[in-house]
C-alpha angles and dihedrals in degrees: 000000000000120000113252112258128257095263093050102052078049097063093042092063095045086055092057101049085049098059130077134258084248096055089051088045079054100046092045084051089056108045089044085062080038093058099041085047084051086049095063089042094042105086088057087053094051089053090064098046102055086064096122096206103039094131085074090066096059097035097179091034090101081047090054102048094040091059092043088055094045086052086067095039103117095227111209124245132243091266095049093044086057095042094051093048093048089052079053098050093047092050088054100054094040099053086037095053091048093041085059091050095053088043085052099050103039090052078060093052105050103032090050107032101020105033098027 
């Protein structure tokens, strides 16, 4: 099952703040009648999920998920995109051009002090 957007966690917690302390009174006393009624159902259910191969059953359903989630998925833009590259390219220099002066230095020093 796919994660709630953004938006809508957003909305979720607005709605939270925005009740009582008697409509969460309320909520905490149904879900407790909601888990003891679970409970009863619960060894039927478990029955269903120990199946080891149940993926074979929903074939598309990784498909499914996989395209809900990359609906929520916050794509970069073109700027960021060349931004991001640039940062790459310098790190690269940088860390290969350093990498060359210790390479350098150490042939020195092992073909001149170590080996010679």
């Amino acid at each position: 099952m796919a994660r709630p957007t953004r938006q809508q966690r957003r909305a979720r917690r607005t709605e939270r703040s925005e009740s009582s302390l008697a409509a969460q009174t309320r909520a905490s006393r149904q879900s407790s009648t909601l888990r003891t009624q679970k409970a009863d159902s619960g060894q039927k259910n478990a029955r269903e999920r120990r199946r080891p191969f149940g993926f074979i059953s929903r074939p598309f359903g990784f498909i499914s998920d996989s395209v809900g989630e990359l609906k929520k998925v916050e794509w970069p833009g073109r700027q960021q995109v060349v931004q991001g590259t640039v940062v790459v390219l310098l790190a690269c220099a940088i860390v290969g051009g350093y990498l060359a002066i210790a390479d350098i230095a150490f042939k020195h020093l092992v073909q001149d002090v170590l080996l010679g």
